[in-house]
SERO-4910 file (N, C-alpha, C, O; in steps of 0.05 Angstrom, whole numbers):
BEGIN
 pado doro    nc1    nc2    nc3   cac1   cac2   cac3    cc1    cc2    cc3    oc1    oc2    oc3
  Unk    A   -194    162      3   -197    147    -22   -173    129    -26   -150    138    -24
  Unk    A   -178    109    -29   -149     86    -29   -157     69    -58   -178     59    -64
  Unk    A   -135     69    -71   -128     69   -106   -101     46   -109    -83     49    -93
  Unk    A   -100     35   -118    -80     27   -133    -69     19   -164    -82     33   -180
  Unk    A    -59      8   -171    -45     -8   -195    -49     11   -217    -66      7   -235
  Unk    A    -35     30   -217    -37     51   -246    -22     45   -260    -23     59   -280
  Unk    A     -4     28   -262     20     28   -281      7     28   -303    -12     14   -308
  Unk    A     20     49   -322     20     36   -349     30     31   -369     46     47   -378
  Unk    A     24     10   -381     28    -11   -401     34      0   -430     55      1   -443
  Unk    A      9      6   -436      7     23   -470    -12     52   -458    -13     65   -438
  Unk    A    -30     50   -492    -44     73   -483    -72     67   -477    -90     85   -477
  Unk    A    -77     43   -472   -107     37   -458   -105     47   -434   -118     65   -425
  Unk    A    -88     35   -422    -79     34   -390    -72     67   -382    -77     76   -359
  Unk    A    -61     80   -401    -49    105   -398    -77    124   -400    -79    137   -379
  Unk    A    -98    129   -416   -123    131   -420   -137    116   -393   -152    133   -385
  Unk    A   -137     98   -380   -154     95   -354   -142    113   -336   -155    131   -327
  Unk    A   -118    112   -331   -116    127   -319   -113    165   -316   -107    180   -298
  Unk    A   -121    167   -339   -127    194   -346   -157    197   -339   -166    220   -337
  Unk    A   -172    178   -336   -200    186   -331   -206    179   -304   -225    190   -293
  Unk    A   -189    156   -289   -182    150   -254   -177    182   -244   -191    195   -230
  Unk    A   -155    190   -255   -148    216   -248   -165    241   -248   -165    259   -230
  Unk    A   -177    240   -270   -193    267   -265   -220    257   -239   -228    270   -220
  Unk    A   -228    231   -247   -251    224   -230   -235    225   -195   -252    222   -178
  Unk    A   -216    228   -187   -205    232   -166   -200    260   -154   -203    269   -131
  Unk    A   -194    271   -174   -191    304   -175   -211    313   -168   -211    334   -156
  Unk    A   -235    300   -172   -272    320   -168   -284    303   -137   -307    304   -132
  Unk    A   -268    289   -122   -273    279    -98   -271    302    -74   -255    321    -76
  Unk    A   -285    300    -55   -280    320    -40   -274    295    -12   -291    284      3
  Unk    A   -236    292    -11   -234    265     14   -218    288     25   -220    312     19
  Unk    A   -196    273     46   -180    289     69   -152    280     60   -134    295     66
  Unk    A   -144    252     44   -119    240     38   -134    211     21   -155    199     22
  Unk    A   -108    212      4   -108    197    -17    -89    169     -7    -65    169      1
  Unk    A   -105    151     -9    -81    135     -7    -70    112    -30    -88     97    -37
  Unk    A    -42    108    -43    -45     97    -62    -34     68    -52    -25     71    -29
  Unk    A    -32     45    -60    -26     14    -50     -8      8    -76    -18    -10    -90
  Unk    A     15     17    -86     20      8    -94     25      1   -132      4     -2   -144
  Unk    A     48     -2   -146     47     -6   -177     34     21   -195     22     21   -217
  Unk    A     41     44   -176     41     71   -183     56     71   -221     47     81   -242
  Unk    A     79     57   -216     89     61   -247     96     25   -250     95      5   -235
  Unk    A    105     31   -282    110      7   -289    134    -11   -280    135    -34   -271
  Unk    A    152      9   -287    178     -6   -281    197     25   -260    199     49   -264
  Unk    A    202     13   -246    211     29   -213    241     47   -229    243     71   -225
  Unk    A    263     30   -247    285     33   -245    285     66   -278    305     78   -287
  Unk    A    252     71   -285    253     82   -312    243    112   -302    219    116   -296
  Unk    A    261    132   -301    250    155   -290    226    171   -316    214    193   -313
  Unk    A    227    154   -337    205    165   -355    176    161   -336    158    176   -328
  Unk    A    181    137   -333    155    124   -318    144    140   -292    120    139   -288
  Unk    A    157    151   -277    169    170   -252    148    186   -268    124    184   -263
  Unk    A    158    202   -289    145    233   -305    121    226   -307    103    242   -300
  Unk    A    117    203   -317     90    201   -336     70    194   -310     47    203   -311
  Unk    A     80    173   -283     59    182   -266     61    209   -244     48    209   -222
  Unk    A     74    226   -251     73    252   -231     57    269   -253     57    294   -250
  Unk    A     49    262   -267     32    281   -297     10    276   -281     -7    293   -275
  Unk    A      8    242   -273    -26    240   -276    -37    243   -246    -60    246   -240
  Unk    A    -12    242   -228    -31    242   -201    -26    268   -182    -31    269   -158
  Unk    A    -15    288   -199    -12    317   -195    -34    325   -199    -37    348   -192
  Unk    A    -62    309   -213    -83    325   -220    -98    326   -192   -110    346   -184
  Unk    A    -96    306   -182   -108    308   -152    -88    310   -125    -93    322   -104
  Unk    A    -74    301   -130    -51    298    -99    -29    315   -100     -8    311    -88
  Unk    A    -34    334   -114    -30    372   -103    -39    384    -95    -28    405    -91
  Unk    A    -67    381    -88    -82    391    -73    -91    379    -44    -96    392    -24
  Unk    A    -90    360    -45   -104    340    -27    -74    318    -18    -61    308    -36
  Unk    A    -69    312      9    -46    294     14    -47    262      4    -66    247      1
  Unk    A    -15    257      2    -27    232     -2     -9    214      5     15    220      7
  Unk    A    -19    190     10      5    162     25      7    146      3     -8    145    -17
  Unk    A     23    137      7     38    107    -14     52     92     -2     64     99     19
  Unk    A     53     65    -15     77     52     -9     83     37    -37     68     39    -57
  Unk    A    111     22    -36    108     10    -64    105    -17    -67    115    -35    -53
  Unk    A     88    -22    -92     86    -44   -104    112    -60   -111    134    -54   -102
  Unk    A    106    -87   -135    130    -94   -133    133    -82   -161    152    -94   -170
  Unk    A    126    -66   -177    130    -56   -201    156    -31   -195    174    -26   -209
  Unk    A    149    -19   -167    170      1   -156    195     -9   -152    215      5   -151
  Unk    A    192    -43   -148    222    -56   -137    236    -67   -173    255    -82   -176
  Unk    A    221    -58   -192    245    -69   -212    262    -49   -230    255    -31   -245
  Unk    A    285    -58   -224    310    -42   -227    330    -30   -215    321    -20   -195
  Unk    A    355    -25   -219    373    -24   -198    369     -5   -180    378    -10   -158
  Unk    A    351     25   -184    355     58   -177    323     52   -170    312     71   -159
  Unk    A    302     23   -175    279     29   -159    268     46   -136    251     63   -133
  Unk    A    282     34   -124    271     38    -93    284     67    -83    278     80    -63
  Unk    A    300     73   -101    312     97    -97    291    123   -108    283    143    -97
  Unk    A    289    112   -134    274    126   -151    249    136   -131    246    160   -126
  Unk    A    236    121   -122    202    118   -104    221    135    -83    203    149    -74
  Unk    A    242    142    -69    246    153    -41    244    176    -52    231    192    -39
  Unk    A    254    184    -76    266    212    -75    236    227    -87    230    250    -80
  Unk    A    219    211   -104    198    218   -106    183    217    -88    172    239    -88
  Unk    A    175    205    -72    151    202    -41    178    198    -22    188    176    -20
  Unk    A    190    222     -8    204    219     12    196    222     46    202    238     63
  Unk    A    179    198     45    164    188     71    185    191    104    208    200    106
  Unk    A    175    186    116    190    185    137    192    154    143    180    145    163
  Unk    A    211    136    126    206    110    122    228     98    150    248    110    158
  Unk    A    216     74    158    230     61    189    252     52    193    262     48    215
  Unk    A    264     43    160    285     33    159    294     41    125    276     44    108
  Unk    A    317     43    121    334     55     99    323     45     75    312     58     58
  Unk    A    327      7     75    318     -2     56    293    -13     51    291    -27     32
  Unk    A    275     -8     64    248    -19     70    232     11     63    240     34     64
  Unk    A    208     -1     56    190     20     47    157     22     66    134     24     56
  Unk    A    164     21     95    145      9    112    145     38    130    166     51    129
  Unk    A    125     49    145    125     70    155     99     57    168     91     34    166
  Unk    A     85     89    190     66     93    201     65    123    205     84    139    209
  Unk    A     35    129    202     37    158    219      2    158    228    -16    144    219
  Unk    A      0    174    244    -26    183    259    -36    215    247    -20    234    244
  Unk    A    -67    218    240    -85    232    238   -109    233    244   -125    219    232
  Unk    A   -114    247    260   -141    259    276   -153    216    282   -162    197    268
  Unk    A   -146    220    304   -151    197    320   -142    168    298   -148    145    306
  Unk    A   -134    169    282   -131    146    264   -107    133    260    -93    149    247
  Unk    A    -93    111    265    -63     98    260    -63     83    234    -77     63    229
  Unk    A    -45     95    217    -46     85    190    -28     74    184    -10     90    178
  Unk    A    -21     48    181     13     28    177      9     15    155     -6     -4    151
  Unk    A     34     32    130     39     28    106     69      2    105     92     10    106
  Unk    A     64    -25    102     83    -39    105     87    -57     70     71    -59     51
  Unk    A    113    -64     75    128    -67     51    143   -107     49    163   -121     56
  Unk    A    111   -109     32    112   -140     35    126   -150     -1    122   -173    -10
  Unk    A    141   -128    -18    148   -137    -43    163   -155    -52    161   -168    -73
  Unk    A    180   -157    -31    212   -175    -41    207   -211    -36    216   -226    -18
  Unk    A    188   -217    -60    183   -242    -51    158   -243    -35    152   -266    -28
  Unk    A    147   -229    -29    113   -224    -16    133   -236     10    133   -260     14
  Unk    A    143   -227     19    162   -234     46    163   -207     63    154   -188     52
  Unk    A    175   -202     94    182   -189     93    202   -187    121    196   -201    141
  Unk    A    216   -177    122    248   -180    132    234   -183    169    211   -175    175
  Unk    A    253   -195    187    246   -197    212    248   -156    233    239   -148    255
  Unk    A    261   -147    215    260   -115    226    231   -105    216    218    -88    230
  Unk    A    222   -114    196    193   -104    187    178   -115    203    161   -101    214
  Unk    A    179   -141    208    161   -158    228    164   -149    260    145   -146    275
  Unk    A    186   -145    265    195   -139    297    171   -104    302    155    -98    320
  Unk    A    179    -89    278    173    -62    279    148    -60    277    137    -45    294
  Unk    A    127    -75    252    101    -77    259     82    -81    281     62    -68    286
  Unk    A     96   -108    298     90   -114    318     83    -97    345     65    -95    361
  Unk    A    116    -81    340    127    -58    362     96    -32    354     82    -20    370
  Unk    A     95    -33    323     76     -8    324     54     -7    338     48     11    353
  Unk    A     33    -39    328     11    -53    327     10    -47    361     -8    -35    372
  Unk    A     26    -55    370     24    -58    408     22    -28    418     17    -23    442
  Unk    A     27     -6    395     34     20    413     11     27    405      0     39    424
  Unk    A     -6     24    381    -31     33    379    -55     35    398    -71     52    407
  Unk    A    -50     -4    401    -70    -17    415    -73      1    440    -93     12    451
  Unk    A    -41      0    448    -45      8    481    -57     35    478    -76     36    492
  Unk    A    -53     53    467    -64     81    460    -89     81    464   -102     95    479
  Unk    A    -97     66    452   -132     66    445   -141     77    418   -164     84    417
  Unk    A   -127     81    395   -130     91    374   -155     86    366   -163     63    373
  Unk    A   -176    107    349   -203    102    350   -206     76    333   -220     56    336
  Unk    A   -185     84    309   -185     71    281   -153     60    280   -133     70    291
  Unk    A   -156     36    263   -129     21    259   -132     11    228   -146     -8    221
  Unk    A   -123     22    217   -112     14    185    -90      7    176    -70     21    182
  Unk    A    -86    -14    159    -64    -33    148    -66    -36    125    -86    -48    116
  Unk    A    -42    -23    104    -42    -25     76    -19    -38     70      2    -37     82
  Unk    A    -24    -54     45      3    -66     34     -3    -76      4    -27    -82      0
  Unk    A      8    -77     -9      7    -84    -44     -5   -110    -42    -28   -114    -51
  Unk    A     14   -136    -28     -4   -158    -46    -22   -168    -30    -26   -163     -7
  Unk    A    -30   -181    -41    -59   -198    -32    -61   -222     -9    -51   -244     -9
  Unk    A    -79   -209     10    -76   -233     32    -93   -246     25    -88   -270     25
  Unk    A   -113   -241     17   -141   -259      6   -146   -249    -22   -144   -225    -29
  Unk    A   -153   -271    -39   -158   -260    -73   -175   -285    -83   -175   -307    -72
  Unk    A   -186   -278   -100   -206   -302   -122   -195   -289   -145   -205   -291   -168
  Unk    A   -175   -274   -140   -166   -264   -175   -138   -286   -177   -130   -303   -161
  Unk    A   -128   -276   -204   -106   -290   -217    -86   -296   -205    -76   -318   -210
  Unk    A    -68   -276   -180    -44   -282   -178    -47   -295   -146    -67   -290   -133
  Unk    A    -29   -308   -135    -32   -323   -121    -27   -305    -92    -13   -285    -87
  Unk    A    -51   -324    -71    -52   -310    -46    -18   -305    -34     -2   -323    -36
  Unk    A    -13   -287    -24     13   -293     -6      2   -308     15    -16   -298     28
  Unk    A     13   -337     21      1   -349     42     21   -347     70     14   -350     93
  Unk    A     47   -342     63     71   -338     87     59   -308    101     57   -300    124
  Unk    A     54   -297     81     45   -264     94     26   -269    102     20   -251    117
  Unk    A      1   -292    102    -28   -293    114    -22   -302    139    -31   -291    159
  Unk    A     -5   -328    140     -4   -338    154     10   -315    187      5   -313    211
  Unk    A     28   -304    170     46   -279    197     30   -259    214     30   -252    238
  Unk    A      9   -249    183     -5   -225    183    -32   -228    202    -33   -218    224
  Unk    A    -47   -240    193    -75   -243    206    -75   -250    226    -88   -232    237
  Unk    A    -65   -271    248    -60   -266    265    -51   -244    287    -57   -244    311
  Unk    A    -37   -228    274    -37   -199    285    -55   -175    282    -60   -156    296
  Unk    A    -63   -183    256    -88   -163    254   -105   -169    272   -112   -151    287
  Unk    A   -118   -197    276   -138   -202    291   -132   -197    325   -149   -190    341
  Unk    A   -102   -203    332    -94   -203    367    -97   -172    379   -105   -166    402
  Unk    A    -86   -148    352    -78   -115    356   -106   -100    346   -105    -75    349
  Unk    A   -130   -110    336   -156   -109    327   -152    -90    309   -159    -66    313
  Unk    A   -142    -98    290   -136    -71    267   -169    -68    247   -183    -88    243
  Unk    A   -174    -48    241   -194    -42    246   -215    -47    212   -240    -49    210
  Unk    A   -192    -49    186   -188    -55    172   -158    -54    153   -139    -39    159
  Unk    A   -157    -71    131   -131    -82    121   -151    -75     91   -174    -81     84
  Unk    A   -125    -57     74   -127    -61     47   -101    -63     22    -80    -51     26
  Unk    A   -103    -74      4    -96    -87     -6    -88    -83    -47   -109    -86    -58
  Unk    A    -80    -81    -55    -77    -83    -91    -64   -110   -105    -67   -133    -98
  Unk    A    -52   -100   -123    -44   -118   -135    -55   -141   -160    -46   -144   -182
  Unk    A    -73   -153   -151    -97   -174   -160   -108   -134   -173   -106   -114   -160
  Unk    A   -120   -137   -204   -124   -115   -218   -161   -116   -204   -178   -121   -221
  Unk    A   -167   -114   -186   -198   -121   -190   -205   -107   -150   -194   -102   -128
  Unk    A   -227   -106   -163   -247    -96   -129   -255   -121   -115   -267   -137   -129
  Unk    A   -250   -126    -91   -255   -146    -75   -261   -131    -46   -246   -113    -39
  Unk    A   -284   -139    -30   -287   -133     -8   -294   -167     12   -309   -185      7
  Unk    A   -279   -164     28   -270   -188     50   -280   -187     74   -268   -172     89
  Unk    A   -298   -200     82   -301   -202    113   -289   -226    124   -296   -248    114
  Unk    A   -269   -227    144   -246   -250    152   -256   -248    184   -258   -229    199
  Unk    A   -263   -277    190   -262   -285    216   -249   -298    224   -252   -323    221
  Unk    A   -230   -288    235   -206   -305    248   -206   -324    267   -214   -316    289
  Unk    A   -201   -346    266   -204   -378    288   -221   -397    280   -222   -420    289
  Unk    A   -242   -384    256   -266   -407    258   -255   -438    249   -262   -461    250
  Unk    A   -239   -425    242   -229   -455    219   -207   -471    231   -200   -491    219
  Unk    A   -195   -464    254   -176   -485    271   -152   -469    279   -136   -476    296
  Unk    A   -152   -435    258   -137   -427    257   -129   -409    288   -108   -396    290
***
């Protein structure tokens, strides 16, 4: 099950996600995965409390992956805050980018926040992953990240990350790519080259 953008705001937002949560809790999946803007503001350990209230209802029982949004990167103790709470086996200190494998599947959680950018060690290391999969033969290849490579919603495409990204998705045949941020459900079918690209 793959979820994102819980932060909340007031108590509308705090109320959806009290009813996201229980409707997640009565799922019968293998791992949860979240994309991202888990809390509002990264640097407020209230925010920390108030989402380990709501996603303890399901992801204590059942595992679950994350990476963070850019709501996780504001404030000085952010990014700190998100380690000590989800203490991943992350690739690099300051980066919030990982991979791991389950029952035939390669799952690469990468960390495009700082500016929808992302550092040449994130790029070098994706690459390095993407190539170790392929050669494997992994049945399944999945790619998650917070913002949006493709959107018809409000906030703007990352086009530096489209431009880096898709291309590699399409060369390492990743098998699907998902996505948050943009508040809304979007499903994408992307054919890579037709267009000159």
């Amino acid at each position: 099950a793959v979820f994102g953008d819980m932060q909340s705001t007031n108590r509308l937002s705090a109320t959806g996600n009290r009813i996201m949560s229980d409707a997640l809790a009565r799922v019968d999946v293998d791992l949860f995965v979240q994309l991202g803007d888990l809390v509002e503001y990264g640097g407020n350990l209230n925010n920390w409390k108030s989402a380990a209230d709501y996603i303890g209802k399901f992801a204590a029982t059942t595992p679950i992956a994350l990476l963070p949004g850019n709501h996780e990167r504001y404030g000085d103790a952010a990014l700190e805050n998100y380690k000590t709470m989800f203490p991943m086996d992350f690739a690099a200190p300051n980066g919030g980018f990982y991979s791991f494998d389950t029952q035939g599947v390669h799952f690469i959680f990468i960390d495009a926040t700082l500016g929808m950018r992302m550092s040449a060690i994130q790029k070098n290391w994706i690459e390095e992953d993407l190539r170790i999969s392929k050669a494997r033969g992994d049945t399944w290849t999945f790619l998650f990240l917070h913002h949006t490579l493709l959107t018809t919603g409000s906030t703007p495409t990352a086009l530096e990350l489209q431009r880096w990204l898709i291309p590699r998705i399409d060369q390492y045949g990743v098998d699907a790519v998902f996505f948050g941020h943009d508040h809304q459900y979007e499903h994408w079918t992307y054919e890579y080259g037709w267009n000159g690209l």
